[in-house]
PyMOL Python script that loads the backbone (N, CA, C, O; Angstrom):
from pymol import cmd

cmd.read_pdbstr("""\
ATOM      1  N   UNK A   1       6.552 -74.268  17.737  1.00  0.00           N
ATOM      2  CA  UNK A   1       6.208 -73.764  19.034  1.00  0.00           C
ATOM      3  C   UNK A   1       5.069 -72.757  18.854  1.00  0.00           C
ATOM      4  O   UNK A   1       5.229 -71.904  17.982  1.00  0.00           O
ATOM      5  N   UNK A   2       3.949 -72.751  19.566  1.00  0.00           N
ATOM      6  CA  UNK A   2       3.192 -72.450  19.766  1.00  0.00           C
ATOM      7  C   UNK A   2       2.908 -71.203  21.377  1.00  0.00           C
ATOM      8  O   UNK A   2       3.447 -71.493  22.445  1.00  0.00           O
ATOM      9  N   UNK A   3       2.102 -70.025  21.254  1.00  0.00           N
ATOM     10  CA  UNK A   3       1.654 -69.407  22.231  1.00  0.00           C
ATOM     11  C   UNK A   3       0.197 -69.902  22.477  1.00  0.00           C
ATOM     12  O   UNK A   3      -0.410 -70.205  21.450  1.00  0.00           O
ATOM     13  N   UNK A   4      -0.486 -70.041  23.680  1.00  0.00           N
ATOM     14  CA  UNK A   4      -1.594 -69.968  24.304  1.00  0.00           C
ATOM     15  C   UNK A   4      -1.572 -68.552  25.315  1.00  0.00           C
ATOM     16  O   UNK A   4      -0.729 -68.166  26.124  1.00  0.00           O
ATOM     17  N   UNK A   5      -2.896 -67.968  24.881  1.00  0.00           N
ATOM     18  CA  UNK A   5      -3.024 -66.975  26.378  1.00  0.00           C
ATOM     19  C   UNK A   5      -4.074 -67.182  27.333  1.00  0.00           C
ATOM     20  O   UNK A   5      -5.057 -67.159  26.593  1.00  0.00           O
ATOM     21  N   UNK A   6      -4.343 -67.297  28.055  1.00  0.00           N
ATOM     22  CA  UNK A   6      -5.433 -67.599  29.291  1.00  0.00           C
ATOM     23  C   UNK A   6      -5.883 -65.997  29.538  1.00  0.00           C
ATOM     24  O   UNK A   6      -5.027 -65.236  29.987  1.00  0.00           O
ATOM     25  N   UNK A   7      -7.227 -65.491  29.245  1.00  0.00           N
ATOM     26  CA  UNK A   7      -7.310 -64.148  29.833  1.00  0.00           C
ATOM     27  C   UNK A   7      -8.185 -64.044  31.288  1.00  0.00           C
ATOM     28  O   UNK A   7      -8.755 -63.041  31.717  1.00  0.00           O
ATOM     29  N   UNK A   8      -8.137 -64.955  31.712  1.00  0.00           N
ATOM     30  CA  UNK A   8      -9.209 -65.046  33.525  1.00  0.00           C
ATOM     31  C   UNK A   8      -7.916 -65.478  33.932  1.00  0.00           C
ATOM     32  O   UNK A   8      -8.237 -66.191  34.884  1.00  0.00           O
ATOM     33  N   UNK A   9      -6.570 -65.545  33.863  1.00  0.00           N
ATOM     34  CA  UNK A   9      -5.689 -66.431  34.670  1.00  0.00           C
ATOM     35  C   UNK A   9      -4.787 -65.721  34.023  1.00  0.00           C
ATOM     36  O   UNK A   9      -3.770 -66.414  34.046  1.00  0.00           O
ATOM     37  N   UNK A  10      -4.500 -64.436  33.284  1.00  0.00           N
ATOM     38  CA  UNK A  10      -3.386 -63.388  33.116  1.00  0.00           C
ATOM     39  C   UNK A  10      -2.203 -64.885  32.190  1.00  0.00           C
ATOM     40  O   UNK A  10      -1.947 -64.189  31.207  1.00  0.00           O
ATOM     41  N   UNK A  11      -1.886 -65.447  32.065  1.00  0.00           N
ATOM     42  CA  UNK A  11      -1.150 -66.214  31.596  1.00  0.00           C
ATOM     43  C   UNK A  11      -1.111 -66.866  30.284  1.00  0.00           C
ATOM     44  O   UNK A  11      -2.068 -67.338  29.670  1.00  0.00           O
ATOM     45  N   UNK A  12       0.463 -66.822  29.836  1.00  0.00           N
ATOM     46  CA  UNK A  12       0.986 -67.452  28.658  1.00  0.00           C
ATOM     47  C   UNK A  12       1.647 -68.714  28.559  1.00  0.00           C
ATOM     48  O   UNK A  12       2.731 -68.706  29.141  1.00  0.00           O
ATOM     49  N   UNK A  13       1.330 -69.862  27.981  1.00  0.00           N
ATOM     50  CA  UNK A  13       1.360 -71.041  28.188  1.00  0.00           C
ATOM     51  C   UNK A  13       2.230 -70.770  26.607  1.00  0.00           C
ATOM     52  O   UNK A  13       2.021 -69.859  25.807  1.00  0.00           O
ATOM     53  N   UNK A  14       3.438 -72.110  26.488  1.00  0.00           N
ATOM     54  CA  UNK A  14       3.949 -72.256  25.608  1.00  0.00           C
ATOM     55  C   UNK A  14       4.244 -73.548  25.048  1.00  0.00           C
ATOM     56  O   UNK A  14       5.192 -74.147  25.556  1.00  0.00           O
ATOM     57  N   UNK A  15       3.562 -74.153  24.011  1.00  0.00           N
ATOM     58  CA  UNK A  15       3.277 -75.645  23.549  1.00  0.00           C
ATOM     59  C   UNK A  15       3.988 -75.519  22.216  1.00  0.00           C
ATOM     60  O   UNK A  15       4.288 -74.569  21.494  1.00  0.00           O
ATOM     61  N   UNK A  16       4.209 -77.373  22.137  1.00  0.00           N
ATOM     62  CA  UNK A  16       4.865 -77.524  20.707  1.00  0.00           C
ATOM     63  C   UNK A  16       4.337 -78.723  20.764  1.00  0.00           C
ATOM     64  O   UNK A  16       3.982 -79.314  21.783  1.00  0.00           O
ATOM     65  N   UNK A  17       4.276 -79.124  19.568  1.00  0.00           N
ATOM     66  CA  UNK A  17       3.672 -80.256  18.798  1.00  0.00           C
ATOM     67  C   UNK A  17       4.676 -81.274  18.529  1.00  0.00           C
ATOM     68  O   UNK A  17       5.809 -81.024  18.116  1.00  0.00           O
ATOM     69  N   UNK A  18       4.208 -82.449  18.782  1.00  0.00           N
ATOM     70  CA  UNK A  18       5.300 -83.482  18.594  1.00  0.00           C
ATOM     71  C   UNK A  18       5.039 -84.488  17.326  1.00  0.00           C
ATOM     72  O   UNK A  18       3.899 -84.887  17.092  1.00  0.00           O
ATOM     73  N   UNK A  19       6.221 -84.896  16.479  1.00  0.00           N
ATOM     74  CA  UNK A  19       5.965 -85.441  15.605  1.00  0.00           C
ATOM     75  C   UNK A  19       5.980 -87.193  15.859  1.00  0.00           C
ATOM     76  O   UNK A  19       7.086 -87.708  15.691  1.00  0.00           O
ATOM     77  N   UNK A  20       4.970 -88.020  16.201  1.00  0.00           N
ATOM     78  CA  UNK A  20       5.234 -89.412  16.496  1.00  0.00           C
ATOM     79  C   UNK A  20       5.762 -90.072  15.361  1.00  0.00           C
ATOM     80  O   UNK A  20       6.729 -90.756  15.699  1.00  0.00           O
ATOM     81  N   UNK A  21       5.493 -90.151  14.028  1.00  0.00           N
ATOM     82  CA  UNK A  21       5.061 -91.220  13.241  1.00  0.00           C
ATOM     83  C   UNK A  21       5.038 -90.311  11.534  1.00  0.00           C
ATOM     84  O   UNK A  21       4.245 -89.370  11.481  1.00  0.00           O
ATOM     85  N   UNK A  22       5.690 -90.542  10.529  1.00  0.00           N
ATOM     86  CA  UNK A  22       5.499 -90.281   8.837  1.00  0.00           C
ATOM     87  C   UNK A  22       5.467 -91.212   8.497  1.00  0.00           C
ATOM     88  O   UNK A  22       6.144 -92.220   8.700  1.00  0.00           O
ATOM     89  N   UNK A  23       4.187 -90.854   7.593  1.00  0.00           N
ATOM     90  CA  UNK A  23       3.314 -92.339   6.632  1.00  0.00           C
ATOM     91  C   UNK A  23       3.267 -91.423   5.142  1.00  0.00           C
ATOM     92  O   UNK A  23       3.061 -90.211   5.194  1.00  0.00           O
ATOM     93  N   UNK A  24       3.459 -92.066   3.943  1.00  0.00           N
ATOM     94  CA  UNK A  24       2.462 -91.593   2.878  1.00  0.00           C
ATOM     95  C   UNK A  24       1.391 -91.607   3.076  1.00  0.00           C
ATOM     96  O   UNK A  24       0.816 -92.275   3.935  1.00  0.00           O
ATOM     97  N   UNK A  25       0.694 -90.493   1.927  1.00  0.00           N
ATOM     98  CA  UNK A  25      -1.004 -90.970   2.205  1.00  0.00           C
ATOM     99  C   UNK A  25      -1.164 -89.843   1.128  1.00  0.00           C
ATOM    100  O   UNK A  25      -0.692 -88.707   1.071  1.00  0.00           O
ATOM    101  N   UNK A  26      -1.896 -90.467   0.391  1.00  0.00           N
ATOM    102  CA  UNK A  26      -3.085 -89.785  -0.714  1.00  0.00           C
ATOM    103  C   UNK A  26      -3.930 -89.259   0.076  1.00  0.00           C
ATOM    104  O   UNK A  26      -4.342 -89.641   1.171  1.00  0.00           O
ATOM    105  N   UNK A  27      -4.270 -87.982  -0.793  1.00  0.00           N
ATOM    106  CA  UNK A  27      -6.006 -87.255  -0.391  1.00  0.00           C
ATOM    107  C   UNK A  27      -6.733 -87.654  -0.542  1.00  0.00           C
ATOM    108  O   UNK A  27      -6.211 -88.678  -0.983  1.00  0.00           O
ATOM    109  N   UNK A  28      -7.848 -87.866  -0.607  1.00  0.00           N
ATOM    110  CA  UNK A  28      -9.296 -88.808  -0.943  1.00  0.00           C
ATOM    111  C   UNK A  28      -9.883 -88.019  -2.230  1.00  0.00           C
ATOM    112  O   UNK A  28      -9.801 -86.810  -2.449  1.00  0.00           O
ATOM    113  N   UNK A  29     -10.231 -88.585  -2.680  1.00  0.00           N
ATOM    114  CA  UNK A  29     -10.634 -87.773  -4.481  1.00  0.00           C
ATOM    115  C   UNK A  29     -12.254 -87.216  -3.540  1.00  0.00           C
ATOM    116  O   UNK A  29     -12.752 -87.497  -2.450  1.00  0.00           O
ATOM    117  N   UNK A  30     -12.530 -86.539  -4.408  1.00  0.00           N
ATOM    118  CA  UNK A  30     -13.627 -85.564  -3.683  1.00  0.00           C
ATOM    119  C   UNK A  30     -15.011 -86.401  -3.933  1.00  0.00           C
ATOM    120  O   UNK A  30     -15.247 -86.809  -5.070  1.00  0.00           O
ATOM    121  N   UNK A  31     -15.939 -86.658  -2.844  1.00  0.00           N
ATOM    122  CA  UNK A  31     -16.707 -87.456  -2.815  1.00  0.00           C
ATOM    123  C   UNK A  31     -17.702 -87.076  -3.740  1.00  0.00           C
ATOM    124  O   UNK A  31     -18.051 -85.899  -3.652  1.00  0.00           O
ATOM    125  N   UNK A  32     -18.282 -87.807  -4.658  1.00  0.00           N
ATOM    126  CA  UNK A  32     -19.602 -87.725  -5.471  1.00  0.00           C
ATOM    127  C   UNK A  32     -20.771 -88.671  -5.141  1.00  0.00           C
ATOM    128  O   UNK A  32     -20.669 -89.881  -5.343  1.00  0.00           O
ATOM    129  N   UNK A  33     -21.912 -88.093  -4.620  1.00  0.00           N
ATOM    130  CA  UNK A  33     -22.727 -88.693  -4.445  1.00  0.00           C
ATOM    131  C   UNK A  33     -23.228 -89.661  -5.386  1.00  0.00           C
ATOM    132  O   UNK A  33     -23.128 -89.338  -6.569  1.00  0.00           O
ATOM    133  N   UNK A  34     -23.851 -91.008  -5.066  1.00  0.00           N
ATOM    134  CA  UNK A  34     -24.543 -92.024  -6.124  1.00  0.00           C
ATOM    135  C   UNK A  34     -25.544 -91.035  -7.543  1.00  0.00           C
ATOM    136  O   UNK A  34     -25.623 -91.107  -8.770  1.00  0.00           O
ATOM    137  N   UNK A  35     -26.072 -90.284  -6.585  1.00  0.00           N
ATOM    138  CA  UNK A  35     -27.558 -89.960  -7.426  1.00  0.00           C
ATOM    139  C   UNK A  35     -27.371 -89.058  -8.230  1.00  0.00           C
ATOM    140  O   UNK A  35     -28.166 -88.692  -9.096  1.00  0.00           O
ATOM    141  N   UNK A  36     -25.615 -88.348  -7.867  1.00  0.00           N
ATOM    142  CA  UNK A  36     -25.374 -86.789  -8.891  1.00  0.00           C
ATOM    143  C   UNK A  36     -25.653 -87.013  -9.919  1.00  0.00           C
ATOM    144  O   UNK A  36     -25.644 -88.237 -10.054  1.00  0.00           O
ATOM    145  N   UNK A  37     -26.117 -86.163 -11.460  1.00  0.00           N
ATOM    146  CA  UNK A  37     -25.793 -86.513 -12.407  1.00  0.00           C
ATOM    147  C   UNK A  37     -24.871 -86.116 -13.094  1.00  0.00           C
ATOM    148  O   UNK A  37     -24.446 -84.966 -12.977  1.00  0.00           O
ATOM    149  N   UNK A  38     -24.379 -86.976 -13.942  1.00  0.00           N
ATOM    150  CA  UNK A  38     -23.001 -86.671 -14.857  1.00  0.00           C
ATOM    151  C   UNK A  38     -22.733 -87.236 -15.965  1.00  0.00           C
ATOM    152  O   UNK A  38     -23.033 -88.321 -16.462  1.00  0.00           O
ATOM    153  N   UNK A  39     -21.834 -85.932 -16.445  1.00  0.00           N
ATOM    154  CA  UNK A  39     -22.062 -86.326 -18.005  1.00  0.00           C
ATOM    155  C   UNK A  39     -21.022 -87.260 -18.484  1.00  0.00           C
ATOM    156  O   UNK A  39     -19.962 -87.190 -17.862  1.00  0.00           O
ATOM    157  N   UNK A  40     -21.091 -88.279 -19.626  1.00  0.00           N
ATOM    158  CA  UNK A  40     -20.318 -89.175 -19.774  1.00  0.00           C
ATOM    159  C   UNK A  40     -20.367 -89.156 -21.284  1.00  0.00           C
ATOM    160  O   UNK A  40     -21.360 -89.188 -22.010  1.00  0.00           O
ATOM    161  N   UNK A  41     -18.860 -89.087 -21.660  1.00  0.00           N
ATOM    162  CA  UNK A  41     -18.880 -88.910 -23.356  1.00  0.00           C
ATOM    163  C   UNK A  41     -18.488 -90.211 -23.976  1.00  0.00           C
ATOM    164  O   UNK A  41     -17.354 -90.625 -23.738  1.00  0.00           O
ATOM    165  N   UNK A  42     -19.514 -91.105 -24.959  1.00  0.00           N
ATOM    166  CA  UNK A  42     -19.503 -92.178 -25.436  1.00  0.00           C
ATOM    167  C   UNK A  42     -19.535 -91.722 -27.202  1.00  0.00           C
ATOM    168  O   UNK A  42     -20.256 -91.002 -27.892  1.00  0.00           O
ATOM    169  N   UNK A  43     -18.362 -92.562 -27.437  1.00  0.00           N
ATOM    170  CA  UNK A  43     -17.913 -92.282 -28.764  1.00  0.00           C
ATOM    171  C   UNK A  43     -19.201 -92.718 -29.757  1.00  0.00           C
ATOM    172  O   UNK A  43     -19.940 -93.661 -29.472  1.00  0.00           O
ATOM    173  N   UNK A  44     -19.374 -91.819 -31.075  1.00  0.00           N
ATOM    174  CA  UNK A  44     -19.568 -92.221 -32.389  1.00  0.00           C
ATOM    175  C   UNK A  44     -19.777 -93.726 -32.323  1.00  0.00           C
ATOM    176  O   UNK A  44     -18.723 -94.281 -32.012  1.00  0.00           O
ATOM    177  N   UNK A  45     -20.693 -94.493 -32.494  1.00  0.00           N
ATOM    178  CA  UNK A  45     -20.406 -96.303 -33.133  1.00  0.00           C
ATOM    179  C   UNK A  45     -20.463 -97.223 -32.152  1.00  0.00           C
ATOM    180  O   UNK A  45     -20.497 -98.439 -32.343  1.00  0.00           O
ATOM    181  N   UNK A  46     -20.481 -96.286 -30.345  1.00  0.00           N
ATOM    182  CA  UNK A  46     -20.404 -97.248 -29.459  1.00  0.00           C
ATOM    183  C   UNK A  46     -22.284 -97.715 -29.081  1.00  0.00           C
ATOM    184  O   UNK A  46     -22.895 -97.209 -28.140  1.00  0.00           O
ATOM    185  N   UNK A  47     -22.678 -98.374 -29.698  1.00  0.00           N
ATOM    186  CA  UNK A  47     -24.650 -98.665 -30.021  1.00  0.00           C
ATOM    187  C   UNK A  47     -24.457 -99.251 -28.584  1.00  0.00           C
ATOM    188  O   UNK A  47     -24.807 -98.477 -27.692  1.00  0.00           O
ATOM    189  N   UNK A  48     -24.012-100.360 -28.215  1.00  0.00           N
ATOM    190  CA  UNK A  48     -24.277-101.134 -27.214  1.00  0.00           C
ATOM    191  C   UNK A  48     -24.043-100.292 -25.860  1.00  0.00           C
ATOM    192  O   UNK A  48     -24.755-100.562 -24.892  1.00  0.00           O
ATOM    193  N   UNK A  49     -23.343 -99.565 -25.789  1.00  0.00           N
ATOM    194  CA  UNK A  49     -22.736 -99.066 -24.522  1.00  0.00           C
ATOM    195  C   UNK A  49     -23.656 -97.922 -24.280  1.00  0.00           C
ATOM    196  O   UNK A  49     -23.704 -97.508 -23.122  1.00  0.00           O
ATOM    197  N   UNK A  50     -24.545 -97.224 -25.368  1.00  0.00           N
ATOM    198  CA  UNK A  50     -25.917 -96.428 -25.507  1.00  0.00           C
ATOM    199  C   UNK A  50     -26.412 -96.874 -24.972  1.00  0.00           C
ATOM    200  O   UNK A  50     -26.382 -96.725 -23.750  1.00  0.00           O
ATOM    201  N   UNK A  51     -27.350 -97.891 -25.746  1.00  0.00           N
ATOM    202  CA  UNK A  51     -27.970 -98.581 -25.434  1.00  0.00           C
ATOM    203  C   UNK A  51     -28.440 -98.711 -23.726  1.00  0.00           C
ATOM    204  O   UNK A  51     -29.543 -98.534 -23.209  1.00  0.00           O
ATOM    205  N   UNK A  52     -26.557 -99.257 -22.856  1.00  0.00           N
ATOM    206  CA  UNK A  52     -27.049 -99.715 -21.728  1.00  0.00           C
ATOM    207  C   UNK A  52     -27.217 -98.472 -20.984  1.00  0.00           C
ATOM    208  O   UNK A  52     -28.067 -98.415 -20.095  1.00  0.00           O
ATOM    209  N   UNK A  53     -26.296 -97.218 -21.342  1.00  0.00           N
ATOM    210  CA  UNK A  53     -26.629 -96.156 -20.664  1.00  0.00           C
ATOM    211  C   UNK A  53     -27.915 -95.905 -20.548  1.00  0.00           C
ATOM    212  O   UNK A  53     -28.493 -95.785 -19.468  1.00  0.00           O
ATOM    213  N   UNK A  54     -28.549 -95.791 -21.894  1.00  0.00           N
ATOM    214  CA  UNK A  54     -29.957 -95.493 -22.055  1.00  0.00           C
ATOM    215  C   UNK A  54     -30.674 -96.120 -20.905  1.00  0.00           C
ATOM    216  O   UNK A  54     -31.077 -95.451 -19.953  1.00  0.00           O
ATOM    217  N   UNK A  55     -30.910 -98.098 -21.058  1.00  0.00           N
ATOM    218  CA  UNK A  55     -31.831 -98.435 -20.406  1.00  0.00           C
ATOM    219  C   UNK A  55     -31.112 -98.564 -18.747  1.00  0.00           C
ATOM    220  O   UNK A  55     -31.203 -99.615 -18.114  1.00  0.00           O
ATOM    221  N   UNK A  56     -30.607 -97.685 -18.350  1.00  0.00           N
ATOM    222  CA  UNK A  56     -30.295 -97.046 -16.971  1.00  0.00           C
ATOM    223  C   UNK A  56     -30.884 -95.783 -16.579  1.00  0.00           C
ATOM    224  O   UNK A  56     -30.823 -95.420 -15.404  1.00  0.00           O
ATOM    225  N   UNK A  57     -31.465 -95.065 -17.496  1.00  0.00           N
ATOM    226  CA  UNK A  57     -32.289 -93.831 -17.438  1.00  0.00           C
ATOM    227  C   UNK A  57     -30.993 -92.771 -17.910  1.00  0.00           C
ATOM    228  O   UNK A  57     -30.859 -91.597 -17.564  1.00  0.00           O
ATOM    229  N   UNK A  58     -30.424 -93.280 -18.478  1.00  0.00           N
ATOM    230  CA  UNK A  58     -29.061 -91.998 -19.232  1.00  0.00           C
ATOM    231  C   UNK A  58     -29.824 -91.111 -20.219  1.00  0.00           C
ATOM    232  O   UNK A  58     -30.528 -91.692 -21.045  1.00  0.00           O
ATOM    233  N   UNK A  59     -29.766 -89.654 -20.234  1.00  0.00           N
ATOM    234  CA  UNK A  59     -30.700 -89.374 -21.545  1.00  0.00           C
ATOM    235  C   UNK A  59     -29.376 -88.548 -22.011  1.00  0.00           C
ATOM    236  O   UNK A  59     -28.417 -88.185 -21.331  1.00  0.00           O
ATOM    237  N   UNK A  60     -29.628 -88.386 -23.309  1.00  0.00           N
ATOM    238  CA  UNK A  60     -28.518 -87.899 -24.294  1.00  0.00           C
ATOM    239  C   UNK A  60     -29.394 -86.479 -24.428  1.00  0.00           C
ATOM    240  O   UNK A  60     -30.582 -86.212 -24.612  1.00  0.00           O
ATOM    241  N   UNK A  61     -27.636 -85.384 -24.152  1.00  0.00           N
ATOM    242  CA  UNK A  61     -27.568 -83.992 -24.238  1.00  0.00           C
ATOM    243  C   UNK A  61     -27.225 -83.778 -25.496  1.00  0.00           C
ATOM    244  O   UNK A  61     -26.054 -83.743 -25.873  1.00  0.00           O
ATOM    245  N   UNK A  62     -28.491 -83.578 -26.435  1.00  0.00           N
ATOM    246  CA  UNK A  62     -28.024 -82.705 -28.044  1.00  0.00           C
ATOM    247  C   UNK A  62     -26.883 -81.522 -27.953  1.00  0.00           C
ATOM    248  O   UNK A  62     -25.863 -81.530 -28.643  1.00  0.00           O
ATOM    249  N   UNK A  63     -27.132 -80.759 -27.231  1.00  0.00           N
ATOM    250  CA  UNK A  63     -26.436 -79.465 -27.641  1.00  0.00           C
ATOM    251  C   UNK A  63     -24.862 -79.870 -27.358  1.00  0.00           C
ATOM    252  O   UNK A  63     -23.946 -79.408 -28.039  1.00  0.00           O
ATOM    253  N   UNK A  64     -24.623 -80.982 -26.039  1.00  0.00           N
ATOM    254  CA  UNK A  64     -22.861 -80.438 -25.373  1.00  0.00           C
ATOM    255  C   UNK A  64     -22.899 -82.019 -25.945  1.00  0.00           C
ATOM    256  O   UNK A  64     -21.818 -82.473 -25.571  1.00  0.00           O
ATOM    257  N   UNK A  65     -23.465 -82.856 -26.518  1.00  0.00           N
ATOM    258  CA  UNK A  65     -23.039 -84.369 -27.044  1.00  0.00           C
ATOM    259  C   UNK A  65     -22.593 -85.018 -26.616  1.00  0.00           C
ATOM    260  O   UNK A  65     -21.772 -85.736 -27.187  1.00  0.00           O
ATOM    261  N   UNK A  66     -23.040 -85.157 -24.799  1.00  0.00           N
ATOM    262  CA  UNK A  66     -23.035 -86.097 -23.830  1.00  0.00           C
ATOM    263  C   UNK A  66     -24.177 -87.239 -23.532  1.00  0.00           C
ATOM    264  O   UNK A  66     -25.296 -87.057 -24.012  1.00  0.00           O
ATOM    265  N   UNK A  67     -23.990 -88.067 -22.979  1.00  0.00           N
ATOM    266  CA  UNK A  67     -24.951 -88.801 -22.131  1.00  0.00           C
ATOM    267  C   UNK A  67     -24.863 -88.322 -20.656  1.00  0.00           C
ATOM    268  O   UNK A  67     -23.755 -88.134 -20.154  1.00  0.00           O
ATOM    269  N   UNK A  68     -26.225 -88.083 -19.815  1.00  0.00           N
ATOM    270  CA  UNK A  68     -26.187 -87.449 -18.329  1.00  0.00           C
ATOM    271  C   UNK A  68     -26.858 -89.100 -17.947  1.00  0.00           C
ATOM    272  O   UNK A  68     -27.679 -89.809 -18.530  1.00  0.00           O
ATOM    273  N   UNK A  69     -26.024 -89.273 -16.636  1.00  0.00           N
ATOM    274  CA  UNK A  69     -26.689 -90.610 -15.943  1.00  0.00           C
ATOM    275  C   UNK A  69     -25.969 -90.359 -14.406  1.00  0.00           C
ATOM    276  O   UNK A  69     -24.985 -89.630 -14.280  1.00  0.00           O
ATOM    277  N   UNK A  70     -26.484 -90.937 -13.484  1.00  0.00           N
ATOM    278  CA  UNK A  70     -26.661 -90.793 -12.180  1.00  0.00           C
ATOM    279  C   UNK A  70     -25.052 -91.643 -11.735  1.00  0.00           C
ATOM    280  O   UNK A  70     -24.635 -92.759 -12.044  1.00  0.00           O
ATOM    281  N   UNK A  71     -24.563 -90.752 -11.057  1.00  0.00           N
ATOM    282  CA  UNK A  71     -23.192 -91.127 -10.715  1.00  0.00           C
ATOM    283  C   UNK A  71     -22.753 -93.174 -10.538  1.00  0.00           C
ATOM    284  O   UNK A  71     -21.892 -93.979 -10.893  1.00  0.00           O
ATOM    285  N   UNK A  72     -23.814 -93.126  -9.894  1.00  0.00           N
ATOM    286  CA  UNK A  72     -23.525 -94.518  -8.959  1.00  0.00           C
ATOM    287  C   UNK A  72     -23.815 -95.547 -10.415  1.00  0.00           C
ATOM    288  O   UNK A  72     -23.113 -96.559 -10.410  1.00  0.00           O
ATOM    289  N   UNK A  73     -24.556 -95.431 -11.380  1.00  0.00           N
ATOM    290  CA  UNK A  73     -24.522 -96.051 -12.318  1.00  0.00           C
ATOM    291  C   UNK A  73     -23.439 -96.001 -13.628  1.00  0.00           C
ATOM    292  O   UNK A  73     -23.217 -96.987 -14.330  1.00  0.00           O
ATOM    293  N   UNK A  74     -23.003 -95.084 -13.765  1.00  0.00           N
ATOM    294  CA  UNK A  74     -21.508 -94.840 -14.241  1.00  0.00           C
ATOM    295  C   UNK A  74     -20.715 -95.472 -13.933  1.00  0.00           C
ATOM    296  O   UNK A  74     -20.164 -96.158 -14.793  1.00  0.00           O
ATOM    297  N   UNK A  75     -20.347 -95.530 -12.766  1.00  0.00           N
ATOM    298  CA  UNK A  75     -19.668 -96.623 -11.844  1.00  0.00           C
ATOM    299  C   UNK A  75     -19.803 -97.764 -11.787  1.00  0.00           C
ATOM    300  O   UNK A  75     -18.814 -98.460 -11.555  1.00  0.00           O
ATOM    301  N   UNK A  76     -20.940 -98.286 -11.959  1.00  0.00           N
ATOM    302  CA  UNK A  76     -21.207 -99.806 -12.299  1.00  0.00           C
ATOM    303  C   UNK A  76     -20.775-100.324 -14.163  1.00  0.00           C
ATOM    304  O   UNK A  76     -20.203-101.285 -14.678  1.00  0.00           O
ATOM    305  N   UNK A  77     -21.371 -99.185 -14.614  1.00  0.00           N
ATOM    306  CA  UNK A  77     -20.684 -99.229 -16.041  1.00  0.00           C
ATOM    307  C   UNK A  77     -19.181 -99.407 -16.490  1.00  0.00           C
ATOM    308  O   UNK A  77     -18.980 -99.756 -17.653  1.00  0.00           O
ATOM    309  N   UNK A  78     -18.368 -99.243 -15.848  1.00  0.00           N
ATOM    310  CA  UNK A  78     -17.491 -98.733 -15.667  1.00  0.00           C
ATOM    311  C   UNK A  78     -16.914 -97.755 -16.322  1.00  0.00           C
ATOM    312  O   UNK A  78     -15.713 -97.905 -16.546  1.00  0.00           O
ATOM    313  N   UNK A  79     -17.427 -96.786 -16.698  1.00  0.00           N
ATOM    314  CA  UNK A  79     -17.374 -95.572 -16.959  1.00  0.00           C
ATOM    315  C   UNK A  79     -16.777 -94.108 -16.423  1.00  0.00           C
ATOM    316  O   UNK A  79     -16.984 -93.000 -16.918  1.00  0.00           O
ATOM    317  N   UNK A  80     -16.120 -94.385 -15.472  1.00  0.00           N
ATOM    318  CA  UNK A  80     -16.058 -93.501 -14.520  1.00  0.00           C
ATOM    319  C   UNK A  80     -14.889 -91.907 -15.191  1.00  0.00           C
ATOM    320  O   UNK A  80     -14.795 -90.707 -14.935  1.00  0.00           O
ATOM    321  N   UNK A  81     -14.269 -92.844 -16.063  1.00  0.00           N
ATOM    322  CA  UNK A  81     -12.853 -92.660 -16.594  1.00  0.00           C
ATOM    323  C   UNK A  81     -12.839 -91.501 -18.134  1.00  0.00           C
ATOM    324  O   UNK A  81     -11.911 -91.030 -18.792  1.00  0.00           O
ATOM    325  N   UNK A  82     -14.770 -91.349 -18.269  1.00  0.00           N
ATOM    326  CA  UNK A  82     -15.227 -91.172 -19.380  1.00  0.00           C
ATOM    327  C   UNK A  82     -16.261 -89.828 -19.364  1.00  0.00           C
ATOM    328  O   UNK A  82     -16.832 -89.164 -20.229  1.00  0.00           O
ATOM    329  N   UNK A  83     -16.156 -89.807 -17.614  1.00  0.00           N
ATOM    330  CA  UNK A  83     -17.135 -88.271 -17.255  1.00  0.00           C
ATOM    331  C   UNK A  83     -16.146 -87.071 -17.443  1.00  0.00           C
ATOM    332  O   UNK A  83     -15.032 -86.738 -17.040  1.00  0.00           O
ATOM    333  N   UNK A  84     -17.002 -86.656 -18.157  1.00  0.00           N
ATOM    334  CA  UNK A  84     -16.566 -84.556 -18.729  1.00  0.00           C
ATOM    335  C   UNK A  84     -17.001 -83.341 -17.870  1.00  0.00           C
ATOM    336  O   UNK A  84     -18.187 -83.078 -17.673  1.00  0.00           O
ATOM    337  N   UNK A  85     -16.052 -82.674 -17.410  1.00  0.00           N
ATOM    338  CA  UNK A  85     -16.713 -81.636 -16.931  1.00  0.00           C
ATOM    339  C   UNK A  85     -17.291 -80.642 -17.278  1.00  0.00           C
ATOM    340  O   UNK A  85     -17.800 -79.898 -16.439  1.00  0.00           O
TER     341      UNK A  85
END
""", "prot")
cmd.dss("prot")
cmd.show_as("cartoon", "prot")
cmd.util.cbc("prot")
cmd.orient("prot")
């Protein structure tokens, strides 16, 4: 239950909310744009999976020993499972 006050009309209105309907429902994972970039950690020995990062425009971070590549292509990689924060 709820108060409303009206202050041009002196009055207190008193509402409650009705429950129609309970469903499950997941939150939506937090949206990442296609173009973000992100880092994706590809093991020691994996040449080919370089490789394709690379010729996607992935460039490899010396210092934190990631690959950075643009969200929406991660995703096509299927990679998604493999980004570090």
């Amino acid at each position: 239950m709820r108060y409303k006050y009206d202050d041009t009309t002196k009055k207190r209105m008193t509402t409650i909310e009705l429950m129609v309907e309970e469903q499950d429902w997941q939150p939506k994972v937090t949206f990442i744009p296609k173009n973000k970039i992100v880092q994706v950690k590809i093991n020691y020995g994996e040449v080919d999976l370089a490789r394709q990062v690379k010729s996607l425009g992935g460039r490899w971070n010396r210092d934190k020993k990631v690959w950075e590549l643009s969200y929406g292509n991660v995703q096509a990689l299927g990679l998604v499972k493999r980004i570090v924060d």
